[in-house]
C-alpha positions in Angstrom: 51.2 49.6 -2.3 48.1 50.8 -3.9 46.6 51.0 -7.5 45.0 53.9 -9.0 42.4 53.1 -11.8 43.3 53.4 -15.5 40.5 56.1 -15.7 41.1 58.6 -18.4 40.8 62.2 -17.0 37.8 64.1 -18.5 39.8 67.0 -20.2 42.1 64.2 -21.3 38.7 62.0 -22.6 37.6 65.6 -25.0 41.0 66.1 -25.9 41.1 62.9 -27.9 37.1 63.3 -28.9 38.3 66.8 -30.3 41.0 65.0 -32.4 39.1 61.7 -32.9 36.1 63.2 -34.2 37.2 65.2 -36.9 39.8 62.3 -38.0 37.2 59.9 -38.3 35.1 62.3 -41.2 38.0 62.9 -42.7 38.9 58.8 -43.2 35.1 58.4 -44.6 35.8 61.0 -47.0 39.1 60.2 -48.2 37.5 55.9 -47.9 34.6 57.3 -49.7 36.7 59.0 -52.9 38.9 56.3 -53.3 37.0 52.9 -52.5 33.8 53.8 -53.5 32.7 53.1 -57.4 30.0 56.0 -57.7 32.9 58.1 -56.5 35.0 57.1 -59.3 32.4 57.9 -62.4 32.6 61.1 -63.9 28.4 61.3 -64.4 26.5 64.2 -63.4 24.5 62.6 -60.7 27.3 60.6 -59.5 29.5 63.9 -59.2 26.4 65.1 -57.1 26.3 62.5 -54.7 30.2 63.6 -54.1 30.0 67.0 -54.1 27.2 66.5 -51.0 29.4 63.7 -49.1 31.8 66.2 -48.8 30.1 69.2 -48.3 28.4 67.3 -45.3 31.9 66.1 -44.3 32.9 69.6 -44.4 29.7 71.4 -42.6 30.4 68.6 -39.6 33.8 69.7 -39.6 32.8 73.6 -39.0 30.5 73.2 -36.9 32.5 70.8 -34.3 35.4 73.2 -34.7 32.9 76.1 -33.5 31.6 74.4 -30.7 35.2 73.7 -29.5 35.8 77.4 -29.9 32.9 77.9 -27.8 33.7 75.5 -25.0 37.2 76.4 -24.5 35.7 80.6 -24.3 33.7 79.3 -21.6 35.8 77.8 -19.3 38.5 80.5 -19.9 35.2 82.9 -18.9 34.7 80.3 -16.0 38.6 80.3 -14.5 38.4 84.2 -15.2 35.6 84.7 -13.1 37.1 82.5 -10.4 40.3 84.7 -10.5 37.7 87.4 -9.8 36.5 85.6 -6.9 40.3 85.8 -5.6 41.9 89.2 -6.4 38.8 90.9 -6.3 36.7 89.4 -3.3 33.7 91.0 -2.6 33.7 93.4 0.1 31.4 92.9 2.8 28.4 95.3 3.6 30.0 96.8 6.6 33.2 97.2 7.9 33.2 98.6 11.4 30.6 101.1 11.1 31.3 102.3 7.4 28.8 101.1 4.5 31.0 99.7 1.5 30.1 99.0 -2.0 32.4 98.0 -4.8 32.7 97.4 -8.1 35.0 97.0 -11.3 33.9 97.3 -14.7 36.2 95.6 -17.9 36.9 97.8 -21.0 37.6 94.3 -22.8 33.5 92.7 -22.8 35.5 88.9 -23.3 37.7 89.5 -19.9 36.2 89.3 -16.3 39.1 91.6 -14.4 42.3 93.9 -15.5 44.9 95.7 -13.7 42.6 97.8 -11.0 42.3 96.6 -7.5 41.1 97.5 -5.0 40.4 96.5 -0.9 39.0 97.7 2.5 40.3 95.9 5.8 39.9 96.5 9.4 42.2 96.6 11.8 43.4 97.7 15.1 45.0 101.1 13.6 41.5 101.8 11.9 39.9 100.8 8.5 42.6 100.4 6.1 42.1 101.0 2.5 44.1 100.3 -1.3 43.0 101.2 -4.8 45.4 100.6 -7.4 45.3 100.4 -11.1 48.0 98.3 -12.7 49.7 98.7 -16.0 48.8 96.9 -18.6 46.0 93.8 -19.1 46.0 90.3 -19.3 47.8 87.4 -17.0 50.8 89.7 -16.4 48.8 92.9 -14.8 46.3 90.0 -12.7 49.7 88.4 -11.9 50.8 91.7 -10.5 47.9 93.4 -9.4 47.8 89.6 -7.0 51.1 90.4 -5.5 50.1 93.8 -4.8 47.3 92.7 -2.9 48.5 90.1 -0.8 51.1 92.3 0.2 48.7 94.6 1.4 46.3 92.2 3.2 49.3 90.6 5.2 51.5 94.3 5.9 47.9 96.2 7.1 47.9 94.2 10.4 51.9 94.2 10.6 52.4 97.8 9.8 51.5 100.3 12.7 52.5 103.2 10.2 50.7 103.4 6.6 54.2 104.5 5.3 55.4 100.9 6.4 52.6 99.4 4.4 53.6 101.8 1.4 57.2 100.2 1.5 55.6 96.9 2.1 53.9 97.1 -0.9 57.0 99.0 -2.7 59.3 95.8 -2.1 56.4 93.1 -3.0 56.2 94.8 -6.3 59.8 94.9 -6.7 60.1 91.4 -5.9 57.5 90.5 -8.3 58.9 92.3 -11.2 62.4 91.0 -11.2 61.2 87.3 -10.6 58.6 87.5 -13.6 61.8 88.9 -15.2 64.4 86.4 -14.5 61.7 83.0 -15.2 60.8 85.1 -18.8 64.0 86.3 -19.3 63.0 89.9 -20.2 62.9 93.2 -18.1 59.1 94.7 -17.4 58.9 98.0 -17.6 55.2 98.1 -15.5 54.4 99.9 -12.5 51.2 100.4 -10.6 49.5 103.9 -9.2 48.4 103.0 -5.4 46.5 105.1 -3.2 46.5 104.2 0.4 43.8 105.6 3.4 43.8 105.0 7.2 40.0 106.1 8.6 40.5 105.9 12.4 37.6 105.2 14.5 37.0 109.1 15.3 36.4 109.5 11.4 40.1 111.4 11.1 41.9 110.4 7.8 45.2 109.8 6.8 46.6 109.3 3.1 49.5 108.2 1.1 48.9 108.6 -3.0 51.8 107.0 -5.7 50.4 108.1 -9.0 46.4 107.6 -8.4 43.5 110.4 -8.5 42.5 111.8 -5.6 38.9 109.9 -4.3 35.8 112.9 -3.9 34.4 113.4 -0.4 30.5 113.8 -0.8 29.3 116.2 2.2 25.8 116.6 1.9 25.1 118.0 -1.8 28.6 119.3 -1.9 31.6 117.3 -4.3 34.9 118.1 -3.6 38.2 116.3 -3.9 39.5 114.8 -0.7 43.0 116.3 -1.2 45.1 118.9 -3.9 48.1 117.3 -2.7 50.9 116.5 -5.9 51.3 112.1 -5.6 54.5 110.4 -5.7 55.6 108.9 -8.4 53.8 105.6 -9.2 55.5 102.7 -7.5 57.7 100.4 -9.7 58.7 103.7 -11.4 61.5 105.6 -9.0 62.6 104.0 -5.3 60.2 105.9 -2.9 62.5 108.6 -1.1 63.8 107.9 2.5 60.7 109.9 3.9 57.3 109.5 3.1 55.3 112.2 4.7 51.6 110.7 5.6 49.2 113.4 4.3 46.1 114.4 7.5 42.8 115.0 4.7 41.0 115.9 7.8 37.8 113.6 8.9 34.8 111.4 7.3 31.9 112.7 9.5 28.6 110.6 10.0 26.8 110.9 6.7 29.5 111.4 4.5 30.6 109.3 1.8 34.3 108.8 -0.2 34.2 107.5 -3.5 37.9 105.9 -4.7 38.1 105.2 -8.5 40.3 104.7 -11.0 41.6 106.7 -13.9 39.7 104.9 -16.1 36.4 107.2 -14.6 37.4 110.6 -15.4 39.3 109.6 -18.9 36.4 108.0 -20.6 35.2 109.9 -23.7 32.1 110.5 -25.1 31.9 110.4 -29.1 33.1 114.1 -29.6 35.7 113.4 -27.3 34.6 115.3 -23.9 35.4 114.0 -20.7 32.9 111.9 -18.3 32.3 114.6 -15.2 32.1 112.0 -12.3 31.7 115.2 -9.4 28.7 115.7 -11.8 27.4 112.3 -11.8 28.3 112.1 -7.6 26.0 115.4 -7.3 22.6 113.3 -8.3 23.5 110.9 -5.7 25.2 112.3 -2.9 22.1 111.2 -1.1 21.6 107.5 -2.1 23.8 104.1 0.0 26.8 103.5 -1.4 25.7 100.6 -3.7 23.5 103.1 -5.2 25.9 105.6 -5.8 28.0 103.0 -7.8 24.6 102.2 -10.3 24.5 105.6 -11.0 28.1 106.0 -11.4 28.2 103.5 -14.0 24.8 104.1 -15.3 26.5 107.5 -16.6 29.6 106.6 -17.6 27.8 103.7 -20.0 25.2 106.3 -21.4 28.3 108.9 -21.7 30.5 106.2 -23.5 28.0 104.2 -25.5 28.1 101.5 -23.4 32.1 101.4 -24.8 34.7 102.4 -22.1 37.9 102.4 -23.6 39.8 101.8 -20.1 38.7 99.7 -17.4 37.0 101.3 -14.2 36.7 100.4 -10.7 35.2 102.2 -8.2 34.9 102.0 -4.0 32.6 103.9 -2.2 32.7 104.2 1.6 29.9 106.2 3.8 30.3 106.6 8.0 27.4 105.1 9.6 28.9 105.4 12.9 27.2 107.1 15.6 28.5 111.0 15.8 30.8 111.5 18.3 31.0 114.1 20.6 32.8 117.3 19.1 36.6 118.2 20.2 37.1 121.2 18.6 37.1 122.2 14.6 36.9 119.8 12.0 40.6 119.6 10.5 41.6 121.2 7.1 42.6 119.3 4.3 45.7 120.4 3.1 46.5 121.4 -0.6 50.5 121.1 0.2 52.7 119.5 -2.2 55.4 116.3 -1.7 58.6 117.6 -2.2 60.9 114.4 -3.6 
């Protein structure tokens, strides 16, 4: 049998100098008024001294309180940014042949991440992509925009079809929802806008969208929207219908570059209340790498905003650095088709 040590814990050890501290002033004060006799005379110099013991009584008080405060904003800003670290892993440089770069930018300055996510994966059915923006902030859209995630890291290698990964993703929600519902007692009305993309190894690109803009396709100076297809409803909203057509948005030829965001991009307003143009912003750097591209981006949106986004943003840009292949024939349209539901 062993024996731990009677060590206090160190959160328990502040907990009870957080308590201690302030009881302690508050028993030399009360010791002070009642035992001491220049406390009891009614002189002006005696009501003085008084008047400063408790004024420095009260001034240690503040100011322990405020650091407290201060302590417990920094290691909610420390277990936020390791959340970060989790949902939001950094991308690597490269994923088989394409150039990545992502970032995610908080509306709230006090909060490291919100609803968007986003993720690029390889696999043997090509490079697999998500961006997502979940409704809501706080624990509850992390919570979900977790499950969302996972689902799709684990269903990417599983799923030889990207609608099976949509319906992956559909049921992990699902699940999500109604056991946050039964453990708060409550029903959620939340739902996320997904947008899914296959890039095979020949460049050719296949789509599914729930809800979520459209990402640009930068081809040489040009901006253009990779598809004018209508989305599905966001998932969480409606059951997705028994078929799920997978869109063809043509190819990503060497050179060019996809830029996924968020709605949070194209909704930000400036003080008059026009629109941030990001096919305008993409123009000035359809020539830069991808992490370049996102400075700019966000360069412009701050300077269009005031440094003040009222949403939060995310954005994933993807270039093909693979070698050209040789050419079979045209390059494929994108269609402008609608789903029909």
């Amino acid at each position: 049998m062993c024996f731990k040590a009677a060590v206090p814990r160190v959160g328990s050890l502040r907990r009870v100098l957080s308590w201690g501290l302030p009881t302690v002033w508050g028993t030399v004060a009360i010791t002070y008024k009642l035992t001491c006799p220049l406390a009891q005379q009614n002189g002006l110099g005696a009501r003085v001294v008084t008047s400063a013991v408790f004024f420095a009584v009260g001034t240690g008080l503040i100011i322990h309180v405020r650091r407290a405060l201060l302590r417990e904003l920094r290691q909610a800003r420390e277990v936020a940014g390791a959340a970060q670290s989790v949902l939001l892993r950094p991308l690597p440089p490269r994923i088989d042949g394409l150039t990545v770069a992502a970032a995610q930018l908080s509306a709230d300055r006090g909060a490291s991440i919100g609803g968007d996510l986003y993720e690029a994966v390889a696999t043997e059915h090509g490079v697999r992509v998500v961006m997502g923006d979940v409704r809501g902030h706080g624990l509850a859209a992390i919570g979900t925009a977790a499950a969302v995630l996972g689902s799709f890291r684990e269903a990417v290698h599983d799923e030889p079809e990207l609608e099976g990964v949509l319906r992956r993703l559909d049921r992990a929600l699902a699940r999500h929802l109604r056991e946050r519902a039964e453990r708060d007692g409550m029903d959620t009305e939340e739902f996320a806008t997904v947008l899914l993309l296959e890039i095979g190894r020949d460049g050719r690109l296949h789509g599914l969208n729930c809800g979520h803009p459209w990402p640009y396709l930068l081809s040489g100076p040009r901006v253009e929207p990779l598809s004018c297809a209508d989305p599905l409803p966001p998932l969480g909203l409606f059951p997705l219908p028994g078929e799920v057509p997978v869109l063809e948005c043509g190819q990503l030829l060497p050179g060019e570059t996809l830029v996924l965001h968020t709605d949070g991009v194209e909704d930000a307003r400036d003080g008059r209340g026009r629109f941030f143009s990001l096919p305008e912003a993409l123009g000035k750097a359809w020539e830069a790498p991808p992490q370049s591209v996102l400075g700019t981006v966000f360069t412009a949106l701050l300077g269009h905003t005031a440094g003040t986004p009222k949403d939060d943003v995310a954005l994933l840009v993807l270039r093909n650095d693979r070698q050209p292949q040789p050419a079979h024939g045209a390059r494929g349209a994108r269609p402008a088709t609608t789903h029909l539901t």
